[in-house]
C-alpha positions in Angstrom: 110.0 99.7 103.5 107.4 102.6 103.7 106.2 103.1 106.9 102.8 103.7 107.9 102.0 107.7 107.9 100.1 109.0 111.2 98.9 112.3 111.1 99.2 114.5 114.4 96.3 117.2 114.8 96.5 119.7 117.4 96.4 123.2 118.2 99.8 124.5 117.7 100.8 127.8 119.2 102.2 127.3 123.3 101.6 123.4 122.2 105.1 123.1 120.5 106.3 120.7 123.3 103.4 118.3 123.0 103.4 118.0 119.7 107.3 117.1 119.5 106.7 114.5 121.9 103.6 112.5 119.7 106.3 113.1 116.6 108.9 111.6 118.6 105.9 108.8 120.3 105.3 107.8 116.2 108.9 107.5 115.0 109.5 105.3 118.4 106.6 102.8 117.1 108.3 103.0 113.3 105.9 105.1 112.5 105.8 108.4 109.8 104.3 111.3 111.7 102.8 113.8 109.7 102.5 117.6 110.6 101.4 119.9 108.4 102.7 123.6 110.1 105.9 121.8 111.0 106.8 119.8 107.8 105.0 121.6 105.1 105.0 125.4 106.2 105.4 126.6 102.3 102.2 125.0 100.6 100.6 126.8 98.0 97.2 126.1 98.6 95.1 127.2 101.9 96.1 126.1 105.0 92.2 124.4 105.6 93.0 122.2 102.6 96.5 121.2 102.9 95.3 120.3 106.5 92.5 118.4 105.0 95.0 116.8 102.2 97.8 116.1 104.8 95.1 113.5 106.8 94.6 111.8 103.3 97.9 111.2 102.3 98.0 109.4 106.0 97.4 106.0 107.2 96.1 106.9 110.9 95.0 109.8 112.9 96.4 111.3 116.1 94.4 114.0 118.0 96.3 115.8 120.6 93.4 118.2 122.8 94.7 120.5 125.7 93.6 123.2 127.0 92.0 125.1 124.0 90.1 124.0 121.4 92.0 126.4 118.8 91.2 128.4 115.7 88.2 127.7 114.2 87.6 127.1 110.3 84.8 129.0 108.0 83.0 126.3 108.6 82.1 126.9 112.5 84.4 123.9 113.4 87.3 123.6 115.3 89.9 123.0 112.4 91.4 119.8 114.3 87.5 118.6 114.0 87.3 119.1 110.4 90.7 117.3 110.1 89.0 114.2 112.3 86.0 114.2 110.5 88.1 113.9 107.3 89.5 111.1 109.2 86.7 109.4 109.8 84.9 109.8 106.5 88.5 108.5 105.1 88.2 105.0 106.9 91.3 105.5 108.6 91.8 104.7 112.9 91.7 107.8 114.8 93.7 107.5 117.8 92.6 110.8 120.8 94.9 111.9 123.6 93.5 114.0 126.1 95.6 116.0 128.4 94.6 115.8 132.4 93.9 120.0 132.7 90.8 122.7 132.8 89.8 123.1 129.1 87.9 126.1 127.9 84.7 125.5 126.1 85.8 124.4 122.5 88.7 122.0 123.9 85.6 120.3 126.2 83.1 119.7 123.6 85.9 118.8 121.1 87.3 116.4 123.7 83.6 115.3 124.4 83.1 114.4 120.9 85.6 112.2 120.4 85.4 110.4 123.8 82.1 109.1 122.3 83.7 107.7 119.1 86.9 106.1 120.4 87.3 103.3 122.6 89.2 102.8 125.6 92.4 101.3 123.7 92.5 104.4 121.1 91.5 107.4 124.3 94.5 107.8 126.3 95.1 110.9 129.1 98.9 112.2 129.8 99.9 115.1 132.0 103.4 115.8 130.6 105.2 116.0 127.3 107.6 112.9 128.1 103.9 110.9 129.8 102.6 111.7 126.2 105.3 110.3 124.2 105.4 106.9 125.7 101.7 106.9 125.7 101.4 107.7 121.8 104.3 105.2 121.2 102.1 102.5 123.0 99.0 103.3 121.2 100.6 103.4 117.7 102.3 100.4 118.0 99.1 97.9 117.7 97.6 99.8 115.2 100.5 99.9 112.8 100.4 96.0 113.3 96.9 96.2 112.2 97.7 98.5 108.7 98.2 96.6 105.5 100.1 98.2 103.0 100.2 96.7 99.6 103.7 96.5 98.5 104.0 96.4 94.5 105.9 93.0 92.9 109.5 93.9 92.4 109.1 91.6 88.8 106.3 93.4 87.9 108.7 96.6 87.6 111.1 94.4 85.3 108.4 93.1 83.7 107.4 96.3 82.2 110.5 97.3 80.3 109.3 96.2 77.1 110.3 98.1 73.7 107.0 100.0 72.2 107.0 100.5 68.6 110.5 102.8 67.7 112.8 103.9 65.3 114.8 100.0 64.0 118.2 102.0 63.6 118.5 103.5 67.1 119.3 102.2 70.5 116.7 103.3 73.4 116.9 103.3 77.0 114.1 102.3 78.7 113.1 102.7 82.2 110.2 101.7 84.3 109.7 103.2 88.2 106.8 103.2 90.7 105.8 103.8 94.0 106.4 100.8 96.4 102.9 101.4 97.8 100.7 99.3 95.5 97.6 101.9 95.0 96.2 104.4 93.2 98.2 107.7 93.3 96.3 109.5 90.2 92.9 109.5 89.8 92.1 107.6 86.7 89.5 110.5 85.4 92.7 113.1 85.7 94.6 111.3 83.7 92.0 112.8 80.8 92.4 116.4 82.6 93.9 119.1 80.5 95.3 120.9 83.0 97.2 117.4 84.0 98.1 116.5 80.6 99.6 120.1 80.3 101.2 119.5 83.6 103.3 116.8 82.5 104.1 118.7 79.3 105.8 121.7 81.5 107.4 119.8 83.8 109.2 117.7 80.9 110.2 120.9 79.5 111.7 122.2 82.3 115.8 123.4 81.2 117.1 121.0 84.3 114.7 118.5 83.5 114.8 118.4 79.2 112.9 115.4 78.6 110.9 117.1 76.3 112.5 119.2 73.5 110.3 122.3 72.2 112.0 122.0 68.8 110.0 119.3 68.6 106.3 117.9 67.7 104.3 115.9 70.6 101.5 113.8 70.7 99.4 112.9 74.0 96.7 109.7 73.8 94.3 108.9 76.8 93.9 105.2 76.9 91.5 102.9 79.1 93.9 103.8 82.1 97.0 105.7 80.8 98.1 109.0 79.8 101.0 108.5 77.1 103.3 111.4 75.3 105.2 111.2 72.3 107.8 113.4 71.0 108.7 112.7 67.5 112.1 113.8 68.0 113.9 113.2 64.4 114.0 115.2 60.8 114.0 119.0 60.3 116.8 121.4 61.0 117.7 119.6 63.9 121.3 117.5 63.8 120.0 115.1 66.8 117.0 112.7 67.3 115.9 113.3 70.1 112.7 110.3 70.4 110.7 110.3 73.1 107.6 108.1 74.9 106.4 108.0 78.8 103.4 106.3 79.5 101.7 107.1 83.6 99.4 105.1 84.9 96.5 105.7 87.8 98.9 103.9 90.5 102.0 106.4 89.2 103.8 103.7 87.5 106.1 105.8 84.8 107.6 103.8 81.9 109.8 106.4 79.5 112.0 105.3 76.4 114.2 107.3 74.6 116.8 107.0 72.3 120.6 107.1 73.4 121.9 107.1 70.1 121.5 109.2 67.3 122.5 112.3 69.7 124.7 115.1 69.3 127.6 113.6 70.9 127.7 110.9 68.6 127.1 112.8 65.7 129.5 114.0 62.3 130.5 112.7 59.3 132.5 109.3 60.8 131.2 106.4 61.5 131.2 107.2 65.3 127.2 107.6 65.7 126.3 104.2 64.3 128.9 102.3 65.9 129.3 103.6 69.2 127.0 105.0 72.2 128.1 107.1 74.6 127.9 106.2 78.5 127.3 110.0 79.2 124.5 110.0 77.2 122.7 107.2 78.4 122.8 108.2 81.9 121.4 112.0 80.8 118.9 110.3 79.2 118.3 108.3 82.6 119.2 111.3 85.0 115.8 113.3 82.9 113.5 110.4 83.2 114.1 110.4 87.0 114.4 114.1 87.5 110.6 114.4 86.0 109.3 112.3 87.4 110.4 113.4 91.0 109.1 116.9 89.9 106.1 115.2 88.7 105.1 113.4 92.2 106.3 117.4 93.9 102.9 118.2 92.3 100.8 115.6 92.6 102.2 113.8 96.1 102.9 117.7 97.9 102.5 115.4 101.3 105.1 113.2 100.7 103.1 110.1 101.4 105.2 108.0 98.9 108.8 108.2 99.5 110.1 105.2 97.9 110.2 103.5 94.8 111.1 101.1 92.5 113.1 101.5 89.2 114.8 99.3 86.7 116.4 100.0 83.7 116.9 98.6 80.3 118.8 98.9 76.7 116.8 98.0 73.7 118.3 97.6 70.2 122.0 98.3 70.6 122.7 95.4 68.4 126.4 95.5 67.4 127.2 99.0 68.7 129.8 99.5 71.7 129.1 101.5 74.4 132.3 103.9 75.3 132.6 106.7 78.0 133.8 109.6 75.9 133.9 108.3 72.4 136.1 109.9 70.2 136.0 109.6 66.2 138.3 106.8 65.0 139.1 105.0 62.0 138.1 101.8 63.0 135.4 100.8 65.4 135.1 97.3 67.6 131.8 95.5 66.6 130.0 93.7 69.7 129.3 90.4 69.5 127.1 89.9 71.5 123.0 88.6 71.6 121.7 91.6 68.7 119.2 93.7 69.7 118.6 91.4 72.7 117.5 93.4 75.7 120.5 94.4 78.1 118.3 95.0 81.5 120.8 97.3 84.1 119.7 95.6 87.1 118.9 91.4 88.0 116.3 92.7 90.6 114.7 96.3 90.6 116.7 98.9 93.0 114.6 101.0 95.7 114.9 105.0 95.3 114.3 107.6 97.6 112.2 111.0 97.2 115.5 112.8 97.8 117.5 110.8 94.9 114.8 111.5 92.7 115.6 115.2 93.1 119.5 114.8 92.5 119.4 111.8 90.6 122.7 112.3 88.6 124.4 109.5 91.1 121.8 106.6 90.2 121.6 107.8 86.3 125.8 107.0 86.3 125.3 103.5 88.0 122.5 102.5 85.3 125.0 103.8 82.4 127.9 102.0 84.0 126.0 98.7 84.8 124.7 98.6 81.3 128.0 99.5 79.7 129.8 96.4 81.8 126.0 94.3 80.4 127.1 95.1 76.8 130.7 94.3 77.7 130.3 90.5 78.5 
């Protein structure tokens, strides 16, 4: 399960010690700690807004203050004061530790300041590194017991793989994943953004992602709360179809179809593209779906504050082809006998996926092929 994300804010040159020991305080309470010079060192943007960012993508707040208050931002402020006020405007519980030495000027109005906000139970003093670590633990704990995080309905994932409107004579895979935090991730007005909508057009176009074709016309449509794409994937000088639709939503629930038959594996002048589709094929089709959208939340999640997900899978109109690993032309073909163009769903219950799979998802594309290959089997 996701756990809840604490941000540590500090100065951080000759504080190195201190701030390893509120890391390893948070992950001894089960928490996530957050900190932005040590996890996220390569940002693109400037370091005053991926500070800023980093305390919104958490749940809680940690201030560390020592001995010096630390660099100060454009603004006048002490940077770890913009990053509490940030805090505080966010809603979120700030937590303040406050080492027991002299403090130059900065560090004692900084550590004034938010003496006056916090309470007793969320001010703590240490002296030591290993002091501060069992202190932070302590502190977190309660206040992690006090976080509610919306987890999304694992049957509203399975729920979702419905067919859209598609081409009768293929087969389509489709597949449905979101975050297992249940809130928004996108806000809803830039799902109507250009520079978004163009966002998801590179990243689907990326040569290791290839979701998109460019060979290829595309369509993008802005409903109440969606941003959908279409690739019209068939005709022209092009020997395979290559259909395409993803719909993302404000709380970064993806649902993609495509077809898995129809393809240039499966295509010539035998009967072998009509009859059979190939397990390779369904899970390229699955590894690009997961591979964009991982790239996707790179962009729009840089903090990392949603690291699992849920993800289900599902054929759609494979009626009385087979599904084969390999296929090779034949004279004959077996005819399944199964349910029609009955959906064949991969999974009984949706699967959880990591951040990290979603980057090398080749693994979890084979197991949906070969769970619906033994589906269309029975």
């Amino acid at each position: 399960m996701p756990r809840p994300r604490v941000f540590i804010s500090s100065v951080v040159e000759g504080f190195e010690e201190f701030r390893a020991a509120a890391r390893h305080g948070v992950e001894d309470a089960d928490g996530e700690p957050v900190l932005v010079n040590e996890d996220f060192p390569a940002l693109s943007s400037s370091p005053r807004n991926a500070c800023l960012d980093g305390v919104a993508s958490c749940d809680a707040y940690m201030c560390i203050v020592g001995a010096r208050g630390g660099w100060t931002a454009p603004s006048g402020k002490l940077v770890t004061e913009e990053e509490y006020e940030q805090a505080v405007k966010l809603g979120i519980p700030v937590l303040v530790f406050v080492q027991d030495t002299n403090r130059d000027a900065e560090a004692k109005r900084l550590s004034d300041r938010l003496s006056s906000y916090t309470d007793g139970r969320l001010r703590s003093a240490f002296t030591n590194a290993v002091e501060l670590r069992a202190k932070v633990a302590a502190s977190v704990r309660p206040v992690i017991r006090t976080l509610s995080l919306p987890m999304t309905p694992q049957d509203e994932i399975s729920a979702a793989l419905k067919p859209s409107n598609r081409h009768a004579q293929d087969a389509f895979l489709g597949l449905v994943i979101g975050p297992e935090r249940q809130e928004e991730v996108i806000d809803p007005l830039l799902i109507g953004d250009l520079h978004f909508q163009e966002l998801v057009m590179r990243i689907g176009h990326e040569p290791d992602v290839r979701l998109l074709d460019y060979r290829f016309p595309k369509e993008q449509t802005v409903t109440r709360d969606s941003l959908i794409t279409q690739q019209d994937g068939g005709g022209g000088a092009a020997k395979e179809a290559l259909h395409v639709r993803f719909e993302m939503s404000p709380r970064g629930r993806a649902v993609f179809e495509s077809n898995v038959s129809g393809r240039v594996r499966a295509s010539g002048a035998d009967l072998l593209g009509s009859m059979v589709v190939a397990e390779e094929d369904i899970a390229a089709v699955a590894a690009s779906m997961l591979r964009f959208y991982g790239r996707l939340f790179d962009e729009i999640d840089k903090f990392g504050r949603h690291q699992t997900f849920l993800m289900n899978a599902a054929l759609f109109g494979l009626g009385y082809r087979s599904i084969a690993r390999s296929p090779k032309p034949r004279q004959s073909y077996p005819v399944r006998m199964a349910s029609g163009d009955g959906a064949l769903q991969a999974f009984d219950e949706p699967r959880r996926v990591t951040r990290a799979l979603l980057s090398s998802p080749e693994e979890e594309a084979t197991r949906i092929a070969t769970m619906l290959a033994r589906r269309a089997a029975q």
